[in-house]
C-alpha positions as CSV (number, residue, x, y, z in Angstrom):
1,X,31.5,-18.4,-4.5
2,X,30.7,-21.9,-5.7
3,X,28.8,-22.5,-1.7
4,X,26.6,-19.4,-2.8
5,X,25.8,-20.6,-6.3
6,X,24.9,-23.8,-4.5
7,X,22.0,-22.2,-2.5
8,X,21.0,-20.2,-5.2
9,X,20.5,-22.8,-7.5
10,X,18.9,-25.6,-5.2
11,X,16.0,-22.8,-4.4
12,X,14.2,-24.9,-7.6
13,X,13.1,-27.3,-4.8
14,X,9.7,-29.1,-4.4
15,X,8.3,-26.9,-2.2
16,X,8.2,-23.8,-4.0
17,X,4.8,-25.3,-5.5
18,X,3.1,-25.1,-2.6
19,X,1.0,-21.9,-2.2
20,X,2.6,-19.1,-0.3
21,X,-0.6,-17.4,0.5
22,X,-1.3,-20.6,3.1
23,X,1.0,-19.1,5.1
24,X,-0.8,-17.2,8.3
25,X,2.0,-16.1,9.9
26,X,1.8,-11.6,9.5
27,X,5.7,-9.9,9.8
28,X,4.8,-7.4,8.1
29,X,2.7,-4.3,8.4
30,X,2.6,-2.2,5.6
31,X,3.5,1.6,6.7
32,X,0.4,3.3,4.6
33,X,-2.6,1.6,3.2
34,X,-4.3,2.5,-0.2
35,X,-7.6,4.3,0.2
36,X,-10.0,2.0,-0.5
37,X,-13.5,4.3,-1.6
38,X,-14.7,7.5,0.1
39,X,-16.2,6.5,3.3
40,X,-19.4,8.0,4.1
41,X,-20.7,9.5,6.9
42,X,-21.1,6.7,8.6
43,X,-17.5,5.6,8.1
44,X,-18.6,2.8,5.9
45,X,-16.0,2.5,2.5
46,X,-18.1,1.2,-0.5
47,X,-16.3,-2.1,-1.7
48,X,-16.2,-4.0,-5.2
49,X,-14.9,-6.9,-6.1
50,X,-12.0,-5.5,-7.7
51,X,-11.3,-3.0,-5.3
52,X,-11.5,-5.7,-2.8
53,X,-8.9,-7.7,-5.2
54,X,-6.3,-4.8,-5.6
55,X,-6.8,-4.0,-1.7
56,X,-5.6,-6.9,-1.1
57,X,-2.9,-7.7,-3.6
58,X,-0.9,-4.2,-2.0
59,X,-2.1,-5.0,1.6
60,X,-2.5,-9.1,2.7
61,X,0.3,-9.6,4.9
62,X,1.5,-12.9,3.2
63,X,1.6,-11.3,0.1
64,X,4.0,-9.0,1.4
65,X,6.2,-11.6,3.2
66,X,6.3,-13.4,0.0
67,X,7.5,-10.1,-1.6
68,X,9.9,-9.7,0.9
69,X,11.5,-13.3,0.2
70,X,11.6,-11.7,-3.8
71,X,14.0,-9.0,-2.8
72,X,16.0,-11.1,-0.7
73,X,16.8,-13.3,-4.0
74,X,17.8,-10.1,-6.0
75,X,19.8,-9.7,-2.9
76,X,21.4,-12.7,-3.1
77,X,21.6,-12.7,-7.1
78,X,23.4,-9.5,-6.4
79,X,26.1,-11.2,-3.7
80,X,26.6,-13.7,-6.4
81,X,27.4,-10.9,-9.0
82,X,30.1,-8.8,-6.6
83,X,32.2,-11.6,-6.3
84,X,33.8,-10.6,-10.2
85,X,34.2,-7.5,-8.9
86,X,37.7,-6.2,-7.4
87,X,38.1,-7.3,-3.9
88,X,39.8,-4.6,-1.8
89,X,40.9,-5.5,1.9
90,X,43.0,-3.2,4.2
91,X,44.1,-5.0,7.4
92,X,46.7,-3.4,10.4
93,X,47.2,-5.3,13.7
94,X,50.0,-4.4,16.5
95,X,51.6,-7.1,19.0
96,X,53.0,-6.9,22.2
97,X,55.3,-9.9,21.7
98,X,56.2,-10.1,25.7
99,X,58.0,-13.2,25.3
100,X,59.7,-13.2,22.0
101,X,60.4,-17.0,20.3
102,X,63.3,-18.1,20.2
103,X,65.3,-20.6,17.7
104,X,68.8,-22.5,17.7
105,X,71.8,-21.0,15.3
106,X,74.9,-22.8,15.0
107,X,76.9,-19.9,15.5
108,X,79.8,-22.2,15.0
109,X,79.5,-22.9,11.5
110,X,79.3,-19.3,11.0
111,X,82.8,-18.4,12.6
112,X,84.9,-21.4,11.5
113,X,88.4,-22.6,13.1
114,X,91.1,-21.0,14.8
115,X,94.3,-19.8,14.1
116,X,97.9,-19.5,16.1
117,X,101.5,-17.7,15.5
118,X,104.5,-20.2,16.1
119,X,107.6,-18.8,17.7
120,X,110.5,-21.4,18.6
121,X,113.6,-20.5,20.4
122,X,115.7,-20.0,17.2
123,X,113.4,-17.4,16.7
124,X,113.9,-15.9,19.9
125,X,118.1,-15.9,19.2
126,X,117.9,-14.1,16.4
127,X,115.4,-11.7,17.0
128,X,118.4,-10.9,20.3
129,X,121.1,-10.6,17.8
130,X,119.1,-7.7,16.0
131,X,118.2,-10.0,13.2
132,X,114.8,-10.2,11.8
133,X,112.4,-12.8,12.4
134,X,109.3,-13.7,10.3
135,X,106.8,-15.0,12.3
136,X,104.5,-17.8,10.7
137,X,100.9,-18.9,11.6
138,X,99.3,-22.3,11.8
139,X,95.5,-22.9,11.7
140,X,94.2,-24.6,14.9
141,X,91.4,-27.5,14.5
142,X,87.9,-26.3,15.3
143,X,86.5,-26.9,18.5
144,X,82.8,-28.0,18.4
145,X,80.2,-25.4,20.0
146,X,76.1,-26.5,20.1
147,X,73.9,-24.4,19.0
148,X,72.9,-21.4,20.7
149,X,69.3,-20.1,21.6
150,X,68.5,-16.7,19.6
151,X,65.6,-14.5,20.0
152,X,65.1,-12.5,16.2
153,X,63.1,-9.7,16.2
154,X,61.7,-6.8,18.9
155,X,59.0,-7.3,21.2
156,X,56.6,-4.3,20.1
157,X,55.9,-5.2,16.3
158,X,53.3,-4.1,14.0
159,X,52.4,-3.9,10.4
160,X,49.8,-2.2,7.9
161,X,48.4,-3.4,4.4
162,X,46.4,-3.1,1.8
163,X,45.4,-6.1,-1.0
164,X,43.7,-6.5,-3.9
165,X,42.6,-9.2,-5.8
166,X,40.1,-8.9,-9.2
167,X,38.9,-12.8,-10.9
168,X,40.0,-13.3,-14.4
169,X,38.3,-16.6,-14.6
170,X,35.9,-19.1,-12.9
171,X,33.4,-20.8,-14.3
172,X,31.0,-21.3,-11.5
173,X,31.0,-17.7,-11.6
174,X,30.1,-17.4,-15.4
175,X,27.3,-19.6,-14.7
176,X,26.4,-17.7,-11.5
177,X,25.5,-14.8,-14.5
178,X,23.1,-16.5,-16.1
179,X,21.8,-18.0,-12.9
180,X,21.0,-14.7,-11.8
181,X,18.0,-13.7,-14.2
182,X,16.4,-17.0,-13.7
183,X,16.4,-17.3,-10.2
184,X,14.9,-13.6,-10.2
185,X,12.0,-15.2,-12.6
186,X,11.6,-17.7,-10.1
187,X,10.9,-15.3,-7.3
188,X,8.8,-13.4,-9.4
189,X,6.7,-16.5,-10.1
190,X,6.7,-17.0,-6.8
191,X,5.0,-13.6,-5.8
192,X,2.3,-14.3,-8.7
193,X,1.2,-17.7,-7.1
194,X,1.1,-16.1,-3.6
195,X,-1.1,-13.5,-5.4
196,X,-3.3,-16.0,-7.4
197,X,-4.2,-17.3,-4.4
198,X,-4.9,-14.2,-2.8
199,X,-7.3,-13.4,-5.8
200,X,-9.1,-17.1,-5.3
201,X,-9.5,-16.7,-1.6
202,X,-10.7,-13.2,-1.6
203,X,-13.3,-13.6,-4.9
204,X,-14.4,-16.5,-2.8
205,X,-15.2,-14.7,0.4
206,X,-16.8,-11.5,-1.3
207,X,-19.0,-13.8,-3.1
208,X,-19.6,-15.7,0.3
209,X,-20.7,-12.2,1.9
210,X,-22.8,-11.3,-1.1
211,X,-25.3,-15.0,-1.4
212,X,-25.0,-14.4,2.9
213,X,-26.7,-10.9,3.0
214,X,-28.8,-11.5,-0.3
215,X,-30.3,-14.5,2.0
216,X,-30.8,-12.6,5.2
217,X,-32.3,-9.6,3.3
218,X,-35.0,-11.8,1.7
219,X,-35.2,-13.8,5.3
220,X,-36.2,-10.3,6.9
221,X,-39.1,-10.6,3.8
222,X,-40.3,-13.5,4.7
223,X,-40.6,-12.3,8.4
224,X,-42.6,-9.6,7.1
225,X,-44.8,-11.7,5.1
226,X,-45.6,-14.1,8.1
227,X,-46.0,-11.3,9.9
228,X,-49.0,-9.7,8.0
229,X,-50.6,-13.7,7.6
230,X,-50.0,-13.9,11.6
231,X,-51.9,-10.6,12.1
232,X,-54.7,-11.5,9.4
233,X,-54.9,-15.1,10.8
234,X,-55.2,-13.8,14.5
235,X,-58.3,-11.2,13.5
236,X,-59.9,-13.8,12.0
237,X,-59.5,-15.8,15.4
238,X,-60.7,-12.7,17.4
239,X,-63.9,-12.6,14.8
240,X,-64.3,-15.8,15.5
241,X,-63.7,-17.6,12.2
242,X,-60.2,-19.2,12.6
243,X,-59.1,-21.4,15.3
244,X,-56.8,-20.8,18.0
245,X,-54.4,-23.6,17.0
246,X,-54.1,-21.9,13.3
247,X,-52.7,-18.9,15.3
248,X,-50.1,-21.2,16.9
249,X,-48.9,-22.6,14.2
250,X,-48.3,-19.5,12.4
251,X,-46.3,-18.3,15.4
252,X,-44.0,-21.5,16.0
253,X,-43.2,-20.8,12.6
254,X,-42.4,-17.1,12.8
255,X,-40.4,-18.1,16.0
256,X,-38.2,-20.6,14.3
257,X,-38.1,-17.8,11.1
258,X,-36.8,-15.2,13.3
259,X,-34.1,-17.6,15.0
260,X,-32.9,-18.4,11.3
261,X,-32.7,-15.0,10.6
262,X,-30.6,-14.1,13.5
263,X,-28.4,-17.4,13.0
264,X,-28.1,-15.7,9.3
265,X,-26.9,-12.5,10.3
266,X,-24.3,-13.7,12.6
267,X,-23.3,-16.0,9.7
268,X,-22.9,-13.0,7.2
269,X,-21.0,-10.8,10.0
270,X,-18.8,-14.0,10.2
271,X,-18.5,-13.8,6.2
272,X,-17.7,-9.9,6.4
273,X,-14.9,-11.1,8.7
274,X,-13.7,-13.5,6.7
275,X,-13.7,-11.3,3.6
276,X,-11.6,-8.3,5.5
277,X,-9.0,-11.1,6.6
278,X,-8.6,-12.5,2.9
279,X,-8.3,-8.5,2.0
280,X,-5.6,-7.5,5.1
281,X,-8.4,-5.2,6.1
282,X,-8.8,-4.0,9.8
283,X,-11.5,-6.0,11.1
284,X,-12.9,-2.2,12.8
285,X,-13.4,-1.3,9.2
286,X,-17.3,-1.0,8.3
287,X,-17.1,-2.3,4.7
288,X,-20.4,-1.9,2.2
289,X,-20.4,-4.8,-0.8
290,X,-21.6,-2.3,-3.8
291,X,-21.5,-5.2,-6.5
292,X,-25.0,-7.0,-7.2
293,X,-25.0,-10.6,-6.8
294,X,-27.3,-10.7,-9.9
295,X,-24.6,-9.2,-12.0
296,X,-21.8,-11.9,-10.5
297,X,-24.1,-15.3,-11.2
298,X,-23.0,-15.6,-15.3
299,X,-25.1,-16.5,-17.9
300,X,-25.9,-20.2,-17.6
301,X,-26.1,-20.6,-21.2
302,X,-23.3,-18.8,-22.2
303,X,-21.3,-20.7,-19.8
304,X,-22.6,-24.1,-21.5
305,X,-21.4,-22.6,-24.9
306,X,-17.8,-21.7,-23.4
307,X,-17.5,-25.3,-22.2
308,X,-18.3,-27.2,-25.4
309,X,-21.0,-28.9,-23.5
310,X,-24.8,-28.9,-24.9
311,X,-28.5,-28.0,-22.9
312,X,-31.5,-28.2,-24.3
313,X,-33.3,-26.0,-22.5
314,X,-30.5,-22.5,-22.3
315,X,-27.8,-23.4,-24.8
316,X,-26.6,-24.7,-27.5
317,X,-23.1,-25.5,-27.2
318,X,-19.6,-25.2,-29.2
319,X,-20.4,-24.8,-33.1
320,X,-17.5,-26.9,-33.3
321,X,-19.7,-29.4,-32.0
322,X,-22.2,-29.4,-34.9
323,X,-25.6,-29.1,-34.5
324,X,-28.0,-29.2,-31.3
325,X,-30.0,-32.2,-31.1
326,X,-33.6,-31.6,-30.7
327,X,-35.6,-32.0,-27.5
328,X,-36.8,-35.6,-27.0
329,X,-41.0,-35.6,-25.7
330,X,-40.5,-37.8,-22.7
331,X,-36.3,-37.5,-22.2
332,X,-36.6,-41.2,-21.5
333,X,-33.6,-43.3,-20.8
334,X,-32.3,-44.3,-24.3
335,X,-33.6,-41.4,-26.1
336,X,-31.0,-38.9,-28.3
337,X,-31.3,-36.4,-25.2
338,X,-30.5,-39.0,-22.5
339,X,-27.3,-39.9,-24.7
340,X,-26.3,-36.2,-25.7
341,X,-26.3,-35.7,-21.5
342,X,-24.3,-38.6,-21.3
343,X,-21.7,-37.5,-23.9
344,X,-21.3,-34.5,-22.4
345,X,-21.0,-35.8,-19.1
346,X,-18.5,-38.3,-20.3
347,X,-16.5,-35.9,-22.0
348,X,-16.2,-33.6,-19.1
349,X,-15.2,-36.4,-17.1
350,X,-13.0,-37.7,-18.9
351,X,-11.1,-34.1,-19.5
352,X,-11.7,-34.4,-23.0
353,X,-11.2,-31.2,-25.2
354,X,-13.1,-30.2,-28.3
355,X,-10.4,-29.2,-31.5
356,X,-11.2,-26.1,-30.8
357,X,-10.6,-25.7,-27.1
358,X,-8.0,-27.6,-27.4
359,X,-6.2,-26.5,-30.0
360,X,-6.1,-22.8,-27.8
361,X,-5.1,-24.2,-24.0
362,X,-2.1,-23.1,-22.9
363,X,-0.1,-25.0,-20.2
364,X,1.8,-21.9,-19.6
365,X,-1.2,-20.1,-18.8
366,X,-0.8,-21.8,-15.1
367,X,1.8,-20.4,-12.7
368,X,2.6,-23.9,-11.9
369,X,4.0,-25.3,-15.0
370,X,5.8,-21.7,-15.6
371,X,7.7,-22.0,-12.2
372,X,8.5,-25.7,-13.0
373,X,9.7,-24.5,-16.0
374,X,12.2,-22.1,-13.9
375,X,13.2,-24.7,-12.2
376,X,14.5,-26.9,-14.9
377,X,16.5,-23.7,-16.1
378,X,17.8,-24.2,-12.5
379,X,18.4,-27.3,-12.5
380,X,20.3,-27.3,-16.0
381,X,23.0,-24.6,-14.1
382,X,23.3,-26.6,-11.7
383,X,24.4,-29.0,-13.3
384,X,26.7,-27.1,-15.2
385,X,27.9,-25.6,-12.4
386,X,29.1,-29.0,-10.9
387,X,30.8,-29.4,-14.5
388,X,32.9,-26.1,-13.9
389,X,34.1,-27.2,-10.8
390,X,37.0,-29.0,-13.3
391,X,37.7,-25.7,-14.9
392,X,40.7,-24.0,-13.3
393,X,40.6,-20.4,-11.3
394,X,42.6,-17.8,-12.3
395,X,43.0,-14.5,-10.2
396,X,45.2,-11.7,-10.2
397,X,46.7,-10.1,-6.7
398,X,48.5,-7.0,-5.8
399,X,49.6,-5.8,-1.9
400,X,51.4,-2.8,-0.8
401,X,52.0,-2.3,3.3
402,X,54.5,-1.7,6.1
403,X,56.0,-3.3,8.9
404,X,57.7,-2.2,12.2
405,X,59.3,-3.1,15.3
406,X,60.5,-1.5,18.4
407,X,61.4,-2.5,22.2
408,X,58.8,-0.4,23.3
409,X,55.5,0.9,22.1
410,X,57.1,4.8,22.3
411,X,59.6,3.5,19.9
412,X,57.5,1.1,17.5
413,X,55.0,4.2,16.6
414,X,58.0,6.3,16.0
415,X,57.5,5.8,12.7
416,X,60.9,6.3,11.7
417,X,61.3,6.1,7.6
418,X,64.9,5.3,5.9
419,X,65.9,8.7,6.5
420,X,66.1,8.7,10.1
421,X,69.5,8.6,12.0
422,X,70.2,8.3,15.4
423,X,72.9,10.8,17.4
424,X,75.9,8.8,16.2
425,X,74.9,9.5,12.7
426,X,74.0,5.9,11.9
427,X,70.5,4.8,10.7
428,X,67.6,4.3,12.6
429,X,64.8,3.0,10.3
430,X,62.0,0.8,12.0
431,X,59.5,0.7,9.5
432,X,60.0,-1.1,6.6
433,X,57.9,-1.1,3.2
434,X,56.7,-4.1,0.8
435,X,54.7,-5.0,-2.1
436,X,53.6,-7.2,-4.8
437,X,52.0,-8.3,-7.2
438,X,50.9,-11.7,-9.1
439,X,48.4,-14.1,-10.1
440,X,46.6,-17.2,-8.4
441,X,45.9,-20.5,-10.7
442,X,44.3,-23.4,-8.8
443,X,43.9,-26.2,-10.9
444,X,41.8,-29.0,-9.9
445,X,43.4,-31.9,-10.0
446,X,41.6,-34.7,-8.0
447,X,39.0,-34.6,-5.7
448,X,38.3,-38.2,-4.8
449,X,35.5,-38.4,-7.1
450,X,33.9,-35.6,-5.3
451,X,32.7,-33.7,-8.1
452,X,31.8,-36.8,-9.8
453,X,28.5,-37.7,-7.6
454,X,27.9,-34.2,-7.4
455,X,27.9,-34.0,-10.9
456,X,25.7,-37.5,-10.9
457,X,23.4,-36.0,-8.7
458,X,22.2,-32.2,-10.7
459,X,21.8,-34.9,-13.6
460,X,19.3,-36.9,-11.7
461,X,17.3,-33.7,-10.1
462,X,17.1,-32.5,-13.7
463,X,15.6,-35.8,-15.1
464,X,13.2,-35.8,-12.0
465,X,12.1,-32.4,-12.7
466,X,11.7,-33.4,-16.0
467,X,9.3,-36.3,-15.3
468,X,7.5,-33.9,-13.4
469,X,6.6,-32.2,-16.4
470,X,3.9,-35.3,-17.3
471,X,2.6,-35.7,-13.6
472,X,2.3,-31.4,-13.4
473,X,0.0,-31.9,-17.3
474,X,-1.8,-34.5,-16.3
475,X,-2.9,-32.9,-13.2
476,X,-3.6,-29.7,-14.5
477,X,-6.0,-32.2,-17.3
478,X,-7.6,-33.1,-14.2
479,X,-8.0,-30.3,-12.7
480,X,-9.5,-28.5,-15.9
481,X,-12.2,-31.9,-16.3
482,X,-13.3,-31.2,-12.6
483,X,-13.5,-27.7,-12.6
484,X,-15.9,-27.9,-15.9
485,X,-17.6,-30.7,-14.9
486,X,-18.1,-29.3,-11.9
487,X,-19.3,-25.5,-12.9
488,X,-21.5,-27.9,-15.3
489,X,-23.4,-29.4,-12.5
490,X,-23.5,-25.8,-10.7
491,X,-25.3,-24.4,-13.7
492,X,-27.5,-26.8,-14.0
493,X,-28.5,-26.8,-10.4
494,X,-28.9,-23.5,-10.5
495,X,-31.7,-24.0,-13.4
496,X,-33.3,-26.9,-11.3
497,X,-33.1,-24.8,-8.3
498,X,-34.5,-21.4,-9.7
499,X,-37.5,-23.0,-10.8
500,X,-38.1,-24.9,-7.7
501,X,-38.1,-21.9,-6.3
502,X,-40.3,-20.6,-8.3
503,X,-42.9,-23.5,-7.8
504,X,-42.6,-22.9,-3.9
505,X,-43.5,-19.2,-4.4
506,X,-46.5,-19.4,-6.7
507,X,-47.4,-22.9,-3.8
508,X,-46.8,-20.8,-1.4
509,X,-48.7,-17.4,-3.0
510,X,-52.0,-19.8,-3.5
511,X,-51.9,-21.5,-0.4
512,X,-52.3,-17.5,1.4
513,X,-54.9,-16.7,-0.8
514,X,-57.2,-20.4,-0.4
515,X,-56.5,-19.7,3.1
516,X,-57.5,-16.3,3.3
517,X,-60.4,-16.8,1.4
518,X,-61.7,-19.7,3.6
519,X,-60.8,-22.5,1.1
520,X,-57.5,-24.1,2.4
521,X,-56.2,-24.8,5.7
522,X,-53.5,-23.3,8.1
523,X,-51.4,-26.2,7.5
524,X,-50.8,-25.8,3.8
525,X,-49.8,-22.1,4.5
526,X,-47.4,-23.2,7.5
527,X,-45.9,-26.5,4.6
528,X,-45.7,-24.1,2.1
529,X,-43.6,-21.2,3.5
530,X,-41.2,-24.1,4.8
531,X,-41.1,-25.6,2.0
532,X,-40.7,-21.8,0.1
533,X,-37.6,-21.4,2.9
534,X,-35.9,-24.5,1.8
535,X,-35.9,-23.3,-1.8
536,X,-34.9,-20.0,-1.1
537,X,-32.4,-21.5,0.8
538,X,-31.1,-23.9,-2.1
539,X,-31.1,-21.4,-4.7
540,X,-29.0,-19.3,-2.9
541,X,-26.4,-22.5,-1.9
542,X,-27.0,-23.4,-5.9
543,X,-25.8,-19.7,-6.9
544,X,-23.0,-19.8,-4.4
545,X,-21.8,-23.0,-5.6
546,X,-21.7,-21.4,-9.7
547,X,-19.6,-18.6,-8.1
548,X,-17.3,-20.6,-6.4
549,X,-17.0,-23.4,-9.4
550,X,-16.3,-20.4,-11.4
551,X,-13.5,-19.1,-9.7
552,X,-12.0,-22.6,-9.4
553,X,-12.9,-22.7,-13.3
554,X,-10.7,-19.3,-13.7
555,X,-8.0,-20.6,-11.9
556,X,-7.9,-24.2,-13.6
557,X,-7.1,-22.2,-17.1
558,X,-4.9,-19.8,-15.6
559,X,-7.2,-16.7,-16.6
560,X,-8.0,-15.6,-12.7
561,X,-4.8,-14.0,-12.5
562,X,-5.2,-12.0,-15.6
563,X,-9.0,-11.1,-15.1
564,X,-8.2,-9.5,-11.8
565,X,-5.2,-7.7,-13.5
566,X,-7.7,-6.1,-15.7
């Protein structure tokens, strides 16, 4: 009882805190998967983000694994529990005893001395004359005899029983009670980080597969576009008003387009892979995204007013903050804007809170400090439960059963009760009957300081557990400062990125046009559209990196479990 309270309680260790969902290894396959959408005729199944999320919640195989592990604690919690409950045995064994044992018997302490009758020759006279003689006796002296070699018993012997024994009172056991909720929490908390992590790494990879097929649709544009500037430029070489090395440049450049597009689409079939992985998904499932990326990049400003933090040009921040500063001319080092920039990047760095945002964080909001929590409830019955160990045990015990015995193995299943008589009329009983009843007390007396360390021990895993209390706040304070600052810096690349992007594509608009109109030259169309490409393909690594930081931000409050729960 107390061995098995032992492992139950000592499943608080360090390594429940690392994530489950890590695990690669798949045991499991689940015997009928949730439809995901109607497929259409294609046999693609449309896919959001959430359905993607609750797919893989029910289906990823580490999340089942880790499930698994849950029932084998309320398994165990319930092994712990039958141990107050009657324990009924019934045992029956039969032995050829083919060489019985034997043991010395002084049979000569049983029997005592000898005796005699004295007759004399006086005795002999009279008893001739017709007189009467009275004979006397004498006791002879003992003479010694060793002891003799005696077989007891039959050599065919058997017996049959059943016990029963119910627990009146232990105290690891009474512990072992309370134990039992708790380390059921634990598992449960357990299962929620496996499936937090499921949540992060598939919101992750859907958004992944969105930015990648948003890119390699507007990649296929661009093709198009150099297409029609290739055509245009090549009649106007065949007219004989553009040169032939305008032509070539325009087609190096649609050749290293096209090779980019094609590295792109192998990229987002890699991402589609990825995503049906994170999800459990057969990988010969044809999958079709349905949410927009537009509708997944968040309002920038919004964002800025949710973080406390102030922009000049989309937000104004917290009102807890007081009022926005006003746009400096020039945003010259030294000015109120370049210090309200460097306030809030301080304060994000620093993991500083606003009263207001701080007043409504909520440690418990992460799975971590919950199951850490658990496991200083554990730690606490552990320790009592190396206390109890001094309590006494107090069990109550009953037995009823029967035993025979026979020369052979015809006569030992006879089964002959105390009725049975043999042909002389005496009995023949071989099977006997016995019972009892009683109770147990084992008091501990001394142990050789045994449950002393033991007892040291639970006292110093619970002060350690304790201290890691401080060390689990502090790095979630961390952890919330870099994933703000962080989804900051996103944002705000996003904005410097969006209206570079902009800038290439009206560049890139006027250098066509000057060129078609016989103003400009083939090499500003051929700088522009690369330097359009690079935009387009910073804006999209700037919108990735908002999605991602926000999903890291989720998951340093604690809210990405209960968003995806909605």
């Amino acid at each position: 009882m107390k061995n098995n309270l032992r492992v139950l309680l000592l499943a608080a260790g360090p390594g429940l805190l690392a994530p489950a969902g890590a695990a690669l290894a798949q045991t499991t396959t689940p015997a009928a998967r949730p439809t995901l959408g109607v497929a259409t005729a294609a046999g693609i199944v449309p896919l959001s983000l959430q359905q993607a999320i609750d797919y893989a919640v029910k289906n990823k195989s580490s999340l089942l694994s880790t499930r698994l592990g849950e029932q084998t604690a309320k398994a165990k919690v319930g092994e712990i529990r039958a141990a107050g409950l009657p324990q009924v045995n019934v045992a029956a064994n039969v032995a050829d005893n083919f060489k019985l044992q034997k043991a010395l018997v002084d049979f000569g302490a049983l029997g005592g001395g000898g005796s005699a009758t004295t007759l004399t020759q006086a005795d002999i006279a009279a008893a001739q004359s017709g007189r009467t003689v009275n004979l006397g006796t004498v006791a002879l002296p003992a003479e010694p005899v060793p002891p003799q070699a005696f077989a007891f018993g039959l050599r065919y012997a058997g017996n049959t029983s059943a016990s029963v024994s119910q627990l009146l009172f232990d105290g690891a056991y009474l512990i072992g009670l309370r134990a039992a909720k708790v380390y059921e929490d634990l598992a449960k908390k357990q299962t929620q980080q496996a499936e937090i992590d499921v949540v992060e790494q598939v919101s992750k990879a859907y958004y992944s597969t969105l930015v990648a097929r948003a890119r390699l649709g507007l990649l296929a544009r661009n093709v198009q576009r150099l297409d029609t500037v290739l055509y245009q430029t090549n009649e106007t070489f065949k007219a004989g008003f553009a040169e032939k090395l305008d032509v070539d440049r325009l087609r190096v450049q649609r050749n290293n387009l096209i090779v980019e597009q094609q590295k792109a689409q192998r990229l987002t079939e890699l991402s589609v892979a990825l995503l049906k992985f994170q999800m459990g998904l057969p990988q010969d499932q044809s999958v079709q995204l349905t949410d927009s990326l537009g509708a997944a990049v968040v309002d920038a400003g919004a964002l800025r007013q949710r973080l406390g933090s102030a922009n000049f040009a989309t937000g104004g921040g917290d009102t807890s903050l007081g009022g926005l500063p006003t746009a400096p001319a020039g945003g010259t080092a030294g000015s109120p804007g370049s210090e309200q920039a460097r306030q809030d990047q301080q304060s994000a760095l620093s993991g500083g809170r606003t009263s207001q945002i701080g007043a409504t964080f909520n440690y418990n909001n992460r799975i971590e400090f919950s199951t850490l929590e658990t496991q200083q409830a554990l730690a606490g019955l552990d320790l009592a439960n190396r206390r109890a160990g001094a309590y006494p045990r107090l069990v109550a015990t009953a037995a009823y059963g029967f035993s025979g015995s026979g020369k052979g193995a015809g006569d030992l299943f006879a089964f002959r009760g105390p009725d049975a008589r043999s042909s002389n009329g005496f009995p023949n009983q071989n099977w006997f009957g016995f019972g009892n009843v009683g109770l147990a007390l084992n008091i501990p007396v001394f142990d050789g300081f045994r449950r002393k360390y033991q007892v040291q021990q639970a006292r110093i895993q619970q002060q350690t557990l304790e201290k890691g209390f401080e060390t689990l706040r502090q790095t979630i304070d961390l952890q919330d400062a870099q994933s703000r600052t962080t989804l900051i810096n996103a944002l705000d690349v996003l904005d410097s990125q969006k209206a570079n992007l902009e800038l290439a594509a009206d560049v890139a608009r006027v250098s066509r046009i000057k060129f078609q109109e016989g103003v400009g030259s083939n090499l500003e169309v051929v700088t522009a559209e690369t330097s359009l490409r690079e935009a387009q393909t910073n804006y999209y690594a700037a919108i990735y990196d908002v999605l991602v930081a926000k999903v890291d931000r989720d998951k340093a409050t604690g809210e990405l479990y209960n968003q995806a729960k909605k």
